[in-house]
C-alpha positions as CSV (number, residue, x, y, z in Angstrom):
1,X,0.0,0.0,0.0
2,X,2.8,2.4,1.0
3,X,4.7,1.7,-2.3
4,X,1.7,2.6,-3.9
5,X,0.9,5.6,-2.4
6,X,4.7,6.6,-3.4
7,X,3.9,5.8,-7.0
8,X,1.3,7.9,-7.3
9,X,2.5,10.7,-5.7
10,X,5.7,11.0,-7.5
11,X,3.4,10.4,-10.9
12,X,1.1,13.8,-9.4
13,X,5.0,15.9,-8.6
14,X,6.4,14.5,-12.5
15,X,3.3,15.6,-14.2
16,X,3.1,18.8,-12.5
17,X,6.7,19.8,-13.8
18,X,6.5,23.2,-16.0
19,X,7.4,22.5,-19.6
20,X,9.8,25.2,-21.7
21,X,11.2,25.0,-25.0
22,X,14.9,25.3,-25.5
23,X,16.3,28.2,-27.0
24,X,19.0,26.8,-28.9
25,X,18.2,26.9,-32.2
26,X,15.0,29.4,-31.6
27,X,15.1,31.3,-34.9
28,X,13.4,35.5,-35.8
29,X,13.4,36.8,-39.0
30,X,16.6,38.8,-39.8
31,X,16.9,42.8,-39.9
32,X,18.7,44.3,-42.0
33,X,21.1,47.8,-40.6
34,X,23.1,50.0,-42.1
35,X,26.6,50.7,-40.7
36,X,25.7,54.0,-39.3
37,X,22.2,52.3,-38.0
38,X,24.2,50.0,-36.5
39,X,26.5,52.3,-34.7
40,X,23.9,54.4,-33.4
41,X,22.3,51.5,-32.2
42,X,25.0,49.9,-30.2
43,X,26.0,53.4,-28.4
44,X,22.2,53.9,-27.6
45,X,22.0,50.4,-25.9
46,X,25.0,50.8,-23.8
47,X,24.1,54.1,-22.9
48,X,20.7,52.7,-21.5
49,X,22.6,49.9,-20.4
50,X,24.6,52.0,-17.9
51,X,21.0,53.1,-16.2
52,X,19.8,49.6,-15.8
53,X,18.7,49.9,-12.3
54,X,16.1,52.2,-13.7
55,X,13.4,49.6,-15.3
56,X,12.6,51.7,-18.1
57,X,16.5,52.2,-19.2
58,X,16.8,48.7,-19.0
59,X,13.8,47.3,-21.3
60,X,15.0,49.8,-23.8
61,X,18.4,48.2,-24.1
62,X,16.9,44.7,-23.9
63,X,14.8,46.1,-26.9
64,X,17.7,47.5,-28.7
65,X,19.8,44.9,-28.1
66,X,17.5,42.0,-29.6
67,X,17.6,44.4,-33.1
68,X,20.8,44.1,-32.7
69,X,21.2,40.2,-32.1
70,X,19.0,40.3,-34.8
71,X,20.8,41.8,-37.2
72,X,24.7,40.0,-36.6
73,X,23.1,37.1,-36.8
74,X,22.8,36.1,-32.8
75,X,26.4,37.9,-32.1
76,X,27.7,36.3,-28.8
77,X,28.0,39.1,-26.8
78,X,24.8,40.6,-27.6
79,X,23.4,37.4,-26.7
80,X,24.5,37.8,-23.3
81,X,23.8,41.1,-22.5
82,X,20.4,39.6,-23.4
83,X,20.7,36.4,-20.8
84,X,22.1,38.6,-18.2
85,X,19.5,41.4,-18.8
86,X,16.8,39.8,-18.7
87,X,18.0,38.1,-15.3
88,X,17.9,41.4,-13.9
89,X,15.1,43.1,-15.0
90,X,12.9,39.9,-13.1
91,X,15.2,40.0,-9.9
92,X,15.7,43.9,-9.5
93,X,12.3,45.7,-11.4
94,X,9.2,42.7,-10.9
95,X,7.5,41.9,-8.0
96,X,4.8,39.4,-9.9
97,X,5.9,36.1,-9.5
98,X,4.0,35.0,-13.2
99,X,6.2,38.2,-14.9
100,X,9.6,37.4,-13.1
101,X,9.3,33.9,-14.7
102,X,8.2,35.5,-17.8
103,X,11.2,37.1,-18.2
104,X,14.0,34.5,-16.6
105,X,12.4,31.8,-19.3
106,X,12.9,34.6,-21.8
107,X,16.6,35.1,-20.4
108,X,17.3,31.3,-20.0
109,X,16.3,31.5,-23.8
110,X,19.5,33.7,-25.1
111,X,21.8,31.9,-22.7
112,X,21.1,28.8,-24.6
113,X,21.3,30.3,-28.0
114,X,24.5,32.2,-26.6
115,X,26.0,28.9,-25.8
116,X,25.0,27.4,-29.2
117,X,27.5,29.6,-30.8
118,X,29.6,27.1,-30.4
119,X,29.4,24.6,-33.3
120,X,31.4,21.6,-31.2
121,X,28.4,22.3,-28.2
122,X,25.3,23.2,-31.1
123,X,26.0,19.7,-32.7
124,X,25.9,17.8,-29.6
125,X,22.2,19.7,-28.7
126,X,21.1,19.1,-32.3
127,X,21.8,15.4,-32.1
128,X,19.4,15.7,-28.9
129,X,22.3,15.1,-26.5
130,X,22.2,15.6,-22.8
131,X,23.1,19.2,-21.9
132,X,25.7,18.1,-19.0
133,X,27.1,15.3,-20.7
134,X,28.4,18.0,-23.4
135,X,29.8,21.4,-21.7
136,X,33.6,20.2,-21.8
137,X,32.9,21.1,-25.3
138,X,32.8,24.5,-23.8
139,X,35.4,26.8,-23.0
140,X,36.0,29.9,-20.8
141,X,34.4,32.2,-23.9
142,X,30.6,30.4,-22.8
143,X,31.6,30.9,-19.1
144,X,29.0,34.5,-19.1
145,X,26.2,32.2,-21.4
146,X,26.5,29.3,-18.9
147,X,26.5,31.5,-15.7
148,X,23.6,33.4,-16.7
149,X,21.4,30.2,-18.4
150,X,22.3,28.5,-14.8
151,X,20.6,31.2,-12.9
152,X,18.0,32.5,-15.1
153,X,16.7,28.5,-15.6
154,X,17.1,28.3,-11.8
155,X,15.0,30.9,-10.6
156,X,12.3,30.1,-13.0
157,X,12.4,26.5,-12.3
158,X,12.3,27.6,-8.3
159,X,9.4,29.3,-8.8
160,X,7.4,26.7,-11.2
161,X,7.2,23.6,-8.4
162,X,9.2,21.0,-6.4
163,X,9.0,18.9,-9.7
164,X,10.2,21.6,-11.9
165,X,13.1,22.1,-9.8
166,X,14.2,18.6,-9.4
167,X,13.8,18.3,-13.1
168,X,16.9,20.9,-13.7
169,X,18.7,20.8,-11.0
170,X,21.6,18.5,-12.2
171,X,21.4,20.7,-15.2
172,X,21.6,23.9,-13.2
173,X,24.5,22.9,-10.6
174,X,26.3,21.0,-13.5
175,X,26.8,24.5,-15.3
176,X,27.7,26.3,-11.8
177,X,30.3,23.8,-11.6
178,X,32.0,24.2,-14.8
179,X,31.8,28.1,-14.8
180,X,33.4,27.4,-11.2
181,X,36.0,25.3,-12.5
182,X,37.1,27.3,-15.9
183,X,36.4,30.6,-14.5
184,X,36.0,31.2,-10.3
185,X,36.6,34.9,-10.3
186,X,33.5,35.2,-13.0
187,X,31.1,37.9,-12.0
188,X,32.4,38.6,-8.6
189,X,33.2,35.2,-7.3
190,X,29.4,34.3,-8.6
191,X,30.0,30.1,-8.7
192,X,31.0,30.4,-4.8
193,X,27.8,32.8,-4.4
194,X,25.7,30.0,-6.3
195,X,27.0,27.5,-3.8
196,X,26.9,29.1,-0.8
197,X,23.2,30.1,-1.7
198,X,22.8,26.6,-3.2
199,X,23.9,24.6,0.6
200,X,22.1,27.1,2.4
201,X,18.5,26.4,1.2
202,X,18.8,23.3,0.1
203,X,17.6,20.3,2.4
204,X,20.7,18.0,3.9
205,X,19.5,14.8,1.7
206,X,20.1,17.3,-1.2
207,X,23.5,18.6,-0.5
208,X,22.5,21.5,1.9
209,X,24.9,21.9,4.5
210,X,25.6,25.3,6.4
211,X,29.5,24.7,6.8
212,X,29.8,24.9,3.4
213,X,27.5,27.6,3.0
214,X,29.4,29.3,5.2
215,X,33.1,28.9,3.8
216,X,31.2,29.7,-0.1
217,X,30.1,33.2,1.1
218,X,33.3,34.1,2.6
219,X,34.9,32.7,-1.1
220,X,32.6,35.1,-2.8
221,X,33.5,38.1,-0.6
222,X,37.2,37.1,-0.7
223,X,37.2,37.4,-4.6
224,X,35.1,40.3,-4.8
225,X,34.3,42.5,-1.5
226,X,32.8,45.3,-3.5
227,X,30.1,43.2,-4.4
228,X,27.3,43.8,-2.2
229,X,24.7,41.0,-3.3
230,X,27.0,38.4,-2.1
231,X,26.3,40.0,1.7
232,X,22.4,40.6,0.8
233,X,22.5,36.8,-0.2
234,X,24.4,35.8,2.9
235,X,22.1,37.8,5.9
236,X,18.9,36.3,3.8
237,X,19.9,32.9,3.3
238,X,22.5,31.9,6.0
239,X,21.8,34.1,9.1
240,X,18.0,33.8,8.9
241,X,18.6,29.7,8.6
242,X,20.9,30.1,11.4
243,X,18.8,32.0,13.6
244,X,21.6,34.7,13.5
245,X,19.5,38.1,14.3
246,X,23.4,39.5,14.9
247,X,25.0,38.4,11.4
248,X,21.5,39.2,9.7
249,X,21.7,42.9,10.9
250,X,25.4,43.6,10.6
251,X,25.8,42.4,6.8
252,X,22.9,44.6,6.0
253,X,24.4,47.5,7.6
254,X,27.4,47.0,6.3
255,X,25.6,47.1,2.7
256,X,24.1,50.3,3.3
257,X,26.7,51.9,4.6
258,X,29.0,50.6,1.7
259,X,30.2,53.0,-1.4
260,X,28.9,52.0,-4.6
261,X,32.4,50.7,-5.6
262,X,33.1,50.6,-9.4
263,X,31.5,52.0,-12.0
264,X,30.9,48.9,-13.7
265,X,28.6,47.9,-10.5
266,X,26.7,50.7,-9.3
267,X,23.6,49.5,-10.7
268,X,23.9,46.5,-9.1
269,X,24.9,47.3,-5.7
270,X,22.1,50.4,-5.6
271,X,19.5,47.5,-6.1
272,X,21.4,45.3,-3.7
273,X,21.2,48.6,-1.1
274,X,17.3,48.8,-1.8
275,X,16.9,45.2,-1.0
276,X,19.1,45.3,2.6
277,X,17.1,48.4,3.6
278,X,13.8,46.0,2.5
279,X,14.8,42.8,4.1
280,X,15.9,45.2,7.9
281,X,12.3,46.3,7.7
282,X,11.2,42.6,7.5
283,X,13.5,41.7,10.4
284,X,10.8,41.1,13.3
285,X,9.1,38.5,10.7
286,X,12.1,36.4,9.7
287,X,13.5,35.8,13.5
């Protein structure tokens, strides 16, 4: 009786697992730009680009930067400003659960098509391989396309079920681990950042553990202290799982009383300052 109870639960969790379709190979019709189009184009998007902590700034270059993908022909880089972009716009500018996975679907998208601009890698997909099987095909180049498929696909697949989230998470921690191991400075130490969010949630028959948690945060600030997500990440995840009303106020703090750092990440680390001012007003609820 017991077994069969199992069996029909796990058959409810498996057929309640979201469905998405690949963006590999996901084709648009081609535009066509003239050199001085295409120059104005590309200045105006990284212009907006610079301002993408303000949401309308940001879905203007997403918009400008998907003519401009379109018209190189999927261009690598443009690819992942589009991954990482839309990444952003659903963790820093939406509050709607149904529009943040929306737009992480739509960034896990370019991240694939970013890492199928790699013919060894595209062939393997095409044959209908196994994504993990096949990413020592890729190479420190796809480090910024696997880093930002990995977390766009994880927080959609977070937020679509228990079943949607077993269903990728091989996937997901398979690419966290080879950006880790080609690249573990990439974005600010973000593989350790990954991890130490990764064994801080997860349950201890699933890898969580809070020593390694632990030691993964520090790694992330080590690499990159001007960072200040990594400390947002660490007082919401860690302390509030430890029960560490101390370590929960201080990295906060510590956030809003930090500089912006450089230029490169003052968008980020003004949205990072506007969630550490959020989560000390929610302090009473978590402890």
């Amino acid at each position: 009786m017991k077994k069969l109870c199992y069996t029909l639960i796990l058959g409810l969790v498996l057929t309640s697992c979201a469905s998405r379709t690949e963006g590999w190979f996901k084709t648009s019709d081609r535009i066509k730009l003239s050199k001085k189009e295409f120059s104005a184009l590309d200045k105006k998007a990284e212009a907006l680009w610079l301002k993408r902590d303000d949401k309308a700034s940001l879905e203007q270059a997403l918009e400008t930067y998907k003519k401009l993908s379109l018209a190189t022909q999927d261009n690598f880089d443009y690819l992942v400003r589009l991954t990482r972009g839309y990444y952003f716009l659903a963790d820093a500018h939406y509050d709607e659960v149904d529009l943040k996975k929306k737009y992480w679907e739509i960034g896990t998208s370019y991240g694939e098509k970013a890492m199928a601009t790699n013919k060894n890698f595209a062939k393997a997909m095409k044959d209908g391989e196994k994504i993990e099987d096949h990413l020592d095909k890729l190479g420190k180049r796809e480090v910024p396309a696997m880093y930002w498929t990995a977390s766009n696909l994880g927080k959609w697949a977070k937020n679509s079920g228990i079943a949607t989230t077993l269903k990728y998470k091989n996937r997901i921690r398979t690419l966290v681990e080879t950006v880790k191991k080609l690249d573990p400075n990439y974005f600010y130490g973000a593989a350790y950042r990954y991890f130490g969010a990764y064994y801080a949630v997860a349950p201890g028959f699933a890898g969580g553990d809070m020593n390694k948690s632990k030691k993964s945060f520090a790694q992330a600030i080590k690499i990159a202290p001007e960072y200040l997500g990594t400390y947002v990440l660490y007082a919401d995840l860690y302390a509030v799982k430890e029960g560490d009303k101390d370590l929960f106020k201080s990295q906060l703090n510590k956030v809003l009383k930090a500089k912006l750092g450089p230029k490169a990440l003052h968008p980020e680390n003004r949205v990072e300052k506007k969630k550490a001012e959020k989560l000390l007003s929610q302090m009473n609820d978590k402890f």
